[in-house]
C-alpha positions as CSV (number, residue, x, y, z in Angstrom):
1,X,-37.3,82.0,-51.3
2,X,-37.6,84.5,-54.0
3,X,-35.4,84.8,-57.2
4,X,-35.4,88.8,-56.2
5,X,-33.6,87.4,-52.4
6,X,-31.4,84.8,-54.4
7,X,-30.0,87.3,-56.9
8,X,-29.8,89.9,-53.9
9,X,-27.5,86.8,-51.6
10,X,-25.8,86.2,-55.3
11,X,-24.6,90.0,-55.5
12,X,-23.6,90.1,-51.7
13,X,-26.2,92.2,-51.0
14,X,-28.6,90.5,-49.0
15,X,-27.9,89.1,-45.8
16,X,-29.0,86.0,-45.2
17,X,-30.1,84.0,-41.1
18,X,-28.2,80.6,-40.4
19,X,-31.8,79.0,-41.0
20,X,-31.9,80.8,-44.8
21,X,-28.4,79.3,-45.5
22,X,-29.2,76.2,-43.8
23,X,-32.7,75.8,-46.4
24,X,-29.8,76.9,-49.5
25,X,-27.3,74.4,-48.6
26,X,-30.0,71.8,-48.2
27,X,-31.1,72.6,-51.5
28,X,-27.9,72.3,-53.2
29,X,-26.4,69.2,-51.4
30,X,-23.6,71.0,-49.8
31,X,-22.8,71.7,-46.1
32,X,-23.4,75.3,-44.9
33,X,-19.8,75.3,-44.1
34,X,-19.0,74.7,-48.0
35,X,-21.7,77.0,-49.1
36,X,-20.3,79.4,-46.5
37,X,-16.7,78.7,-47.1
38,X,-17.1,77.7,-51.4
39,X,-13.8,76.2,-53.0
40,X,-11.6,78.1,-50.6
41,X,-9.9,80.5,-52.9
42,X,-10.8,78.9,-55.9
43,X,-7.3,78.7,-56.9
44,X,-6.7,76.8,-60.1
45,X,-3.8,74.4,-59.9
46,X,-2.0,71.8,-61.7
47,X,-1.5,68.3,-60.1
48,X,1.2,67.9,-58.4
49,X,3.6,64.9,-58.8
50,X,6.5,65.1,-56.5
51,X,10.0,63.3,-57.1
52,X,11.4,61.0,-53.6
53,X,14.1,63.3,-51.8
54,X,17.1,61.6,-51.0
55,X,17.7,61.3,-47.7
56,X,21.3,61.9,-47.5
57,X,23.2,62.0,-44.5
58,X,21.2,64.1,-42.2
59,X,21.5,64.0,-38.6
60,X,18.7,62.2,-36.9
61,X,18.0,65.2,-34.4
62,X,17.2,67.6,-38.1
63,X,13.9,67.4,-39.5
64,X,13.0,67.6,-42.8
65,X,9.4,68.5,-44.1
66,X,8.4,68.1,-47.8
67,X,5.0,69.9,-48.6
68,X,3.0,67.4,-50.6
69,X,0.1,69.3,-51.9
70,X,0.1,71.9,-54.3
71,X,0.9,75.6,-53.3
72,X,-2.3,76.7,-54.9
73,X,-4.4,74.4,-53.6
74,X,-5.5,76.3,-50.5
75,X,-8.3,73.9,-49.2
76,X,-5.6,71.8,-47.3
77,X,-1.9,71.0,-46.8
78,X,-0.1,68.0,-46.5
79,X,3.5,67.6,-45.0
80,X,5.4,64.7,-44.8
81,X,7.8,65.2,-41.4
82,X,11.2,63.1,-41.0
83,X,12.3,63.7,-37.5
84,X,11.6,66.8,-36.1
85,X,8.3,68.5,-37.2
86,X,9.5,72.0,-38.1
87,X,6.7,74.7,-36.7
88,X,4.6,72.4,-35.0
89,X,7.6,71.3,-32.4
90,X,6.0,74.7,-30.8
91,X,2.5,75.7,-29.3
92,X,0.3,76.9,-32.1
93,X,-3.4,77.2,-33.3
94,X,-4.8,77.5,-36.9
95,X,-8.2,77.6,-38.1
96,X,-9.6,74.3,-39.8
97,X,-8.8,71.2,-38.6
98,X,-5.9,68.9,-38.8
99,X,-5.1,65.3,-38.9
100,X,-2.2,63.5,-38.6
101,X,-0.8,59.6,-38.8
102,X,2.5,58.3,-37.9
103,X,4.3,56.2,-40.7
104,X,7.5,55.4,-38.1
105,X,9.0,55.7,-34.7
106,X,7.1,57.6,-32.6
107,X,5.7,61.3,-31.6
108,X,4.3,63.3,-28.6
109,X,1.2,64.9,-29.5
110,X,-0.6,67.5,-27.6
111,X,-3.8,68.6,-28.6
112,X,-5.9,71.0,-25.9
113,X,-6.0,68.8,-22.8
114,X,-4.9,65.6,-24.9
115,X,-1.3,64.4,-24.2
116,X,-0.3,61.0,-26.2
117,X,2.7,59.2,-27.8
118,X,1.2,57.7,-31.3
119,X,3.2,55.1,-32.3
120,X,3.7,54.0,-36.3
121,X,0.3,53.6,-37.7
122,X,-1.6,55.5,-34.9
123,X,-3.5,58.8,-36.4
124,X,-5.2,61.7,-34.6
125,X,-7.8,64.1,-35.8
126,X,-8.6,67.3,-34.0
127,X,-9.7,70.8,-34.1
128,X,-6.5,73.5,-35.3
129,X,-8.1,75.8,-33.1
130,X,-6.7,73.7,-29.8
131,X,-3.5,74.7,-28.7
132,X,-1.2,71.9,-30.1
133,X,2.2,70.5,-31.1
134,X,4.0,67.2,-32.3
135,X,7.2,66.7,-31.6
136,X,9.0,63.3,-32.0
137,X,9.5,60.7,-28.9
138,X,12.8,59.6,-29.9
139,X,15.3,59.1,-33.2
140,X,13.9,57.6,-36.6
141,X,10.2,59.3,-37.0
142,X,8.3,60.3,-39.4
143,X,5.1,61.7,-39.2
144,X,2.1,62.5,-42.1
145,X,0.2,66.0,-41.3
146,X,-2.9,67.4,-43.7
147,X,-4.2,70.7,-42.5
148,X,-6.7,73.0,-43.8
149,X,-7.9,75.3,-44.8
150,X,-5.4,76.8,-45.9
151,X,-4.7,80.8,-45.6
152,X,-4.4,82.0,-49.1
153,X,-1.1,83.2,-50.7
């Protein structure tokens, strides 16, 4: 490839065939999907250190989901789910991909045409584009859940 076609994909001005960005990210050591994709927003962000919640006297039907990654960082989320798994007890679809592993008790997860009960300790990985939802099998669960990427803010 020419420097003339580099600078031109550089500037967003040329438009380049899966099989040109396939010989670029070859080049470079990166994945098309990362060349395509870069750092995601490239939002700059502090690290993030995040203080145990008490857990109080909730009611073991409530669920309670503390974010654990930065807001800014918008390649992927993580939530950390006691009980009831806030919008993902419902039918939805994301881009990305999403994985999830269940620290206690037990949950119901249906993924496309996959319908399980993961038990502590049990993970699943799948596509966010399936129709999916978790929901917990019972009292006492808690759940880990990293998704991305992330829309930005």
């Amino acid at each position: 490839m020419s420097r003339a076609f580099i600078s031109q994909l550089e500037s967003q001005r040329g438009n380049p065939t899966l099989a040109t960005l396939d010989r670029l990210a070859t080049a470079l050591g990166v994945g098309v999907a990362e060349l395509l994709i870069g750092d995601a927003g490239g939002a700059e962000f502090e690290p993030v250190v995040r203080p145990a919640r008490p857990i109080g006297d909730w009611p073991e039907d409530v669920g309670r989901t503390y974010p654990l990654s930065a807001a800014e960082a918008r390649r992927f989320a993580v939530h950390l789910t006691d009980g009831q798994t806030a919008d993902h007890d419902r039918w939805i679809e994301h881009p990305g991909e999403e994985f999830c592993i269940v620290l206690a008790g037990a949950y119901r997860l249906q993924a496309g045409d996959i319908d399980v009960q993961l038990g502590a300790g049990e993970s699943a990985h799948y596509l966010g584009s399936l129709p999916h939802r978790i929901s917990p099998a019972g009292t006492g669960g808690r759940v880990l859940v990293a998704f991305g990427p992330v829309e930005p803010l």
